[in-house]
N, C-alpha and C positions, 0 to 999 in steps of 0.2 A: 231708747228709740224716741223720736219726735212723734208727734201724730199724725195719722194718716193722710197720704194728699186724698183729692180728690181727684177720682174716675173724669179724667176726657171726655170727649166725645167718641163713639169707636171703641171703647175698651176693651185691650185684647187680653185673654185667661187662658190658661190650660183647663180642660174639664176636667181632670185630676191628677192622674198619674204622670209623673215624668220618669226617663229612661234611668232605672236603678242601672249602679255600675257593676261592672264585671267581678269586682274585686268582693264586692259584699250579697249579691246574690248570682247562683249560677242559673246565668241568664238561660241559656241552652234547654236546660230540663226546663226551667219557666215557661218557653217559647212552646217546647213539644209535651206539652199537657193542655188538657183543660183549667180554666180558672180554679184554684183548691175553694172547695166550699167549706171542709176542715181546716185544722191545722198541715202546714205541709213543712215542717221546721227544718225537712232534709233539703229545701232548697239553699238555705243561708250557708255562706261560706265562712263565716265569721264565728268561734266559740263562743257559746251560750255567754260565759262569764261578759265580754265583748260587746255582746251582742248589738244592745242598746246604742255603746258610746258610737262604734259603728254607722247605727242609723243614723244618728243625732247629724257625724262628721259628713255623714253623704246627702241628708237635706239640707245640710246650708250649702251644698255644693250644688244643690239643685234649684235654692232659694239666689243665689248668685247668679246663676243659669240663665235664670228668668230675666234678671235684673239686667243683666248685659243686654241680653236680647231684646229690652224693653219692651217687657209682657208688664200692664197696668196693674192689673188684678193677681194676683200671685197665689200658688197652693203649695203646699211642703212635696210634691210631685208622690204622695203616695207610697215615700220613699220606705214605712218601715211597713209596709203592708206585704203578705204574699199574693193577696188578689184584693180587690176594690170592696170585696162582701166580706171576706172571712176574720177580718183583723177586731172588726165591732161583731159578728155576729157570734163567733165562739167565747165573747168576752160573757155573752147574760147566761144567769141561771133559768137551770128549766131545762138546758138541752145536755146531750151527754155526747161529747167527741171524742172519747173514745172508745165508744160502740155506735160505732159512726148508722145512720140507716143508709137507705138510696131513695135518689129521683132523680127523672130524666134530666138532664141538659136542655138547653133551647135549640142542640144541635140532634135533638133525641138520643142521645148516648148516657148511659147509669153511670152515674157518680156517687161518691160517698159524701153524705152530707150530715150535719148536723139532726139528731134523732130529739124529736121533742116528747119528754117526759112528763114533764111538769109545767107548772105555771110559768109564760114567760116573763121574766125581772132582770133588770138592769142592776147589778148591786153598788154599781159606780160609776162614775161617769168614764167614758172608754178613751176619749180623743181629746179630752182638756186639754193633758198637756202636749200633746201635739199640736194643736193651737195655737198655748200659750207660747213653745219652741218658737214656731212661726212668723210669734209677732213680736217676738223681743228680737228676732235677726233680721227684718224688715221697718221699712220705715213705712210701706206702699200699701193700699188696701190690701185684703185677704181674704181667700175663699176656705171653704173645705169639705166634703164632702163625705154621706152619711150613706149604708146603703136602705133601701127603701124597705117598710113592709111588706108591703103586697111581692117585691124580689124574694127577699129573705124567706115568705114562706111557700115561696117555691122551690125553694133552695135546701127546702128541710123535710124531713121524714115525720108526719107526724102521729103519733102516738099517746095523746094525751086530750086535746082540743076535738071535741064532738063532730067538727067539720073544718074546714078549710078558711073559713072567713074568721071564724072566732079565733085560730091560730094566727091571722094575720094584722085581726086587732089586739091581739096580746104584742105582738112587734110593733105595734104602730105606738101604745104607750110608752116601750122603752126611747122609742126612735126620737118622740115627743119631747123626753125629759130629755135623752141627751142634744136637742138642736136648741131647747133653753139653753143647756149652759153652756154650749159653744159660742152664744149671743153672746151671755153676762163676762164668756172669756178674753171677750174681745172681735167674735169673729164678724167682718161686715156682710157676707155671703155666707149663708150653708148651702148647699144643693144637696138634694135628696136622689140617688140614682137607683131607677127605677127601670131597668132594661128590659124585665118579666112581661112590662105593660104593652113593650110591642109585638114580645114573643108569643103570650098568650091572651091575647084581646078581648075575649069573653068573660075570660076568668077576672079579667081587670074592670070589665065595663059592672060584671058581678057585685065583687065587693072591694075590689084593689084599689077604685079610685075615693070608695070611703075611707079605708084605710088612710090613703096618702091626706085625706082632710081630717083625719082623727092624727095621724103623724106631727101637724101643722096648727091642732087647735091650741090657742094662745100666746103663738108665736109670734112675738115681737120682732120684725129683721127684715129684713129680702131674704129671702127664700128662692131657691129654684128647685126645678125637676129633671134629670137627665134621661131621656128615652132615646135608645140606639138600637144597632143590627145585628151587636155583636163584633167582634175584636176583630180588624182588619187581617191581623197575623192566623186567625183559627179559621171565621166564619168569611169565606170568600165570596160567596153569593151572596149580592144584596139584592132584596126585593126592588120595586120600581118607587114601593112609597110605603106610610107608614101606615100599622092597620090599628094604631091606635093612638091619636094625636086632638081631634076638636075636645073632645073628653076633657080635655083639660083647660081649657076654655071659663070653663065656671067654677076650677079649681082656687083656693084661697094664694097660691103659688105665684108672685111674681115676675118668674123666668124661666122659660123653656129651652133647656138644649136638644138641638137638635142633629144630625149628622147629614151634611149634602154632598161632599165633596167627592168622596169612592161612588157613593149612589146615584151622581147625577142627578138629584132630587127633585123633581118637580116642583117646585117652590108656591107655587098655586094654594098647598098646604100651607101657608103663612097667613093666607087671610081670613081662614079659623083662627087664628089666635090674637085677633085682634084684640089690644089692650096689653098683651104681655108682650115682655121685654123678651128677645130670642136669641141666645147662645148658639149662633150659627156654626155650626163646623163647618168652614171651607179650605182645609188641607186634609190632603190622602194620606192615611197612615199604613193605607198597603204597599207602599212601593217607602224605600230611604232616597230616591230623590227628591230633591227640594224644588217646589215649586218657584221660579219667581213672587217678586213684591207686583207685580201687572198681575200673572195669572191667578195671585189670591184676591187681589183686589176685583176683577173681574167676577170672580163668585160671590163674592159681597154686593157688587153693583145691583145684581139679581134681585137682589131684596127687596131694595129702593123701592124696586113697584109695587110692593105689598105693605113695607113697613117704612115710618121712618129713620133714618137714620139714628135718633137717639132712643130707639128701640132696637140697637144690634148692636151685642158685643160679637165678637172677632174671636176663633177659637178653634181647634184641630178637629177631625173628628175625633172619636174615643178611643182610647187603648195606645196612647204614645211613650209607655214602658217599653213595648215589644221593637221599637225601634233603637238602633243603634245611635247611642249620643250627642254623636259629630252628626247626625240627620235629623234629632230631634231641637238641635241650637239651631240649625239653618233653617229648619221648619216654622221654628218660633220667630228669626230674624225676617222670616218672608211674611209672617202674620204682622209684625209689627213696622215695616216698611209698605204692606200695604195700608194701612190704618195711616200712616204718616201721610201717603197718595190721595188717599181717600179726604182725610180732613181738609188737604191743602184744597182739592177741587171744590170742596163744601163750601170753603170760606170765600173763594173768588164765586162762588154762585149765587152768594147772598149778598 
């Protein structure tokens, strides 16, 4: 591969996930559960032997995906994960998956999750070569996404860590090592997704938002944070706004995603984040109809009054695995037809 272009103006990205296919995970059961915080290996349709080459053949079907659709900033869609946490989180020692514990969901429902016994450690780096996959099948820049501390030990039973915060800065050292060597692999974006932060705001304003600056100490890259309401497909109520957002404000992090487009989001919440660059979701991932390149570019416009233009990338809200395919191409063709609307007005304005 050549080296990378560069990011437009406008750069539009998936926030991570793209729509695995039918043939390699059984979508259905995926749809009608909650995210797996363990291992959930009964979803794969594909024999263990298989498994791998499997992923491999359906991210580059997802890294083409992108490409057609002219998405700038590109991610491997997520594609060998059973959910956005559990692919890195059951990789570190320390936890035991299988004597799983519980904790609530952010929808209040017990899950089985990851039980922490011991110290948490990284014994490897988890997502290299998924990366490395990435960037040897793209020419275009590339994201990828890690999930957060302060998530992670929400996400987990603990039984070993004195309290709640020391469990979380044990996650935040692995999370650390591994967004180094995502850097040195090549990657020009990591995003750190951090959805816990809007779920339980206290507990983040606590110690989740140290965490996510102990995740991030000596990190050389762009960096971002992803804060959401929850997966359009499960969590159907969105609040009116987010109960955990300036906080980040003074974060080392130089990009915010954030989700507007189901929520209607009062955007007002932008002029807190002054100075960072804002991963705006403006398409609905609750419905498979496809908005026009007008009506996403209309939700971008929004911004303008709070940020400038080359502080907004372009981007779904979260959870666009649970969409169907053929809705998730046309999704990304309306993101990237409005960015093409968008630039053309910019450049006759100047």
């Amino acid at each position: 591969m050549t080296s990378p272009q560069k990011l437009p103006l406008l750069p539009t990205s998936l926030v991570g996930s793209y729509a695995q296919p039918e043939w390699l995970i059984d979508r259905a059961k995926l749809a009608g559960r909650f995210p797996p915080r363990v291992r959930a290996k009964e979803l794969w349709r594909v024999e263990p032997a298989l498994l791998a080459q499997a992923q491999d053949d359906a991210t580059q079907l997802a890294i083409r995906a992108q490409e057609r659709a002219g998405i700038d900033l590109l991610t491997d869609g997520e594609i060998r994960r059973e959910s956005y946490s559990n692919h890195f989180a059951t990789a570190l020692e320390g936890v035991d998956i299988d004597n799983p514990g519980t904790a609530l969901d952010r929808s209040g429902h017990p899950n089985p999750v990851p039980r922490i016994v011991g110290p948490i450690h990284r014994p490897a780096p988890v997502q290299v070569r998924d990366l490395q996959f990435l960037r040897a099948n793209t020419d275009r820049p590339i994201k990828i996404t890690v999930p957060g501390p302060f998530t992670m030990s929400q996400q987990a039973q603990n039984d070993h860590y004195p309290d709640a915060e020391s469990a979380a800065m044990g996650y935040a050292a692995a999370v650390n090592a591994e967004v180094k060597d995502l850097f040195a692999a090549g990657a020009d974006v990591v995003q750190i997704d951090e959805p816990y932060m809007q779920a339980r705001p206290d507990a983040a304003r606590a110690y989740g938002l140290a965490a996510l600056n102990a995740a991030l100490d000596g990190v050389m890259g762009t960096t971002a944070v992803h804060i959401c309401f929850g997966y359009a497909a499960i969590i159907h109520e969105r609040p009116e706004g987010y109960s955990f957002l300036p906080e980040l404000a003074g974060s080392p992090v130089q990009q915010v995603s954030i989700e507007t487009a189901q929520s209607g989001l009062d955007l007002g919440v932008l002029a807190d984040l002054t100075g960072k660059t804002v991963v705006l979701g403006v398409v609905d991932l609750s419905t498979p109809e496809v908005e026009t390149a007008e009506t996403v570019a209309d939700r971008v416009r929004r911004a303008f009054a709070y940020l400038p233009p080359e502080k907004v990338v372009i981007a779904p809200d979260c959870g666009m695995k649970y969409l169907p395919r053929e809705a998730a191409e046309g999704k990304m063709r309306a993101m990237a037809g409005a960015a093409a609307l968008l630039r053309a007005e910019l450049s006759e304005g100047r």
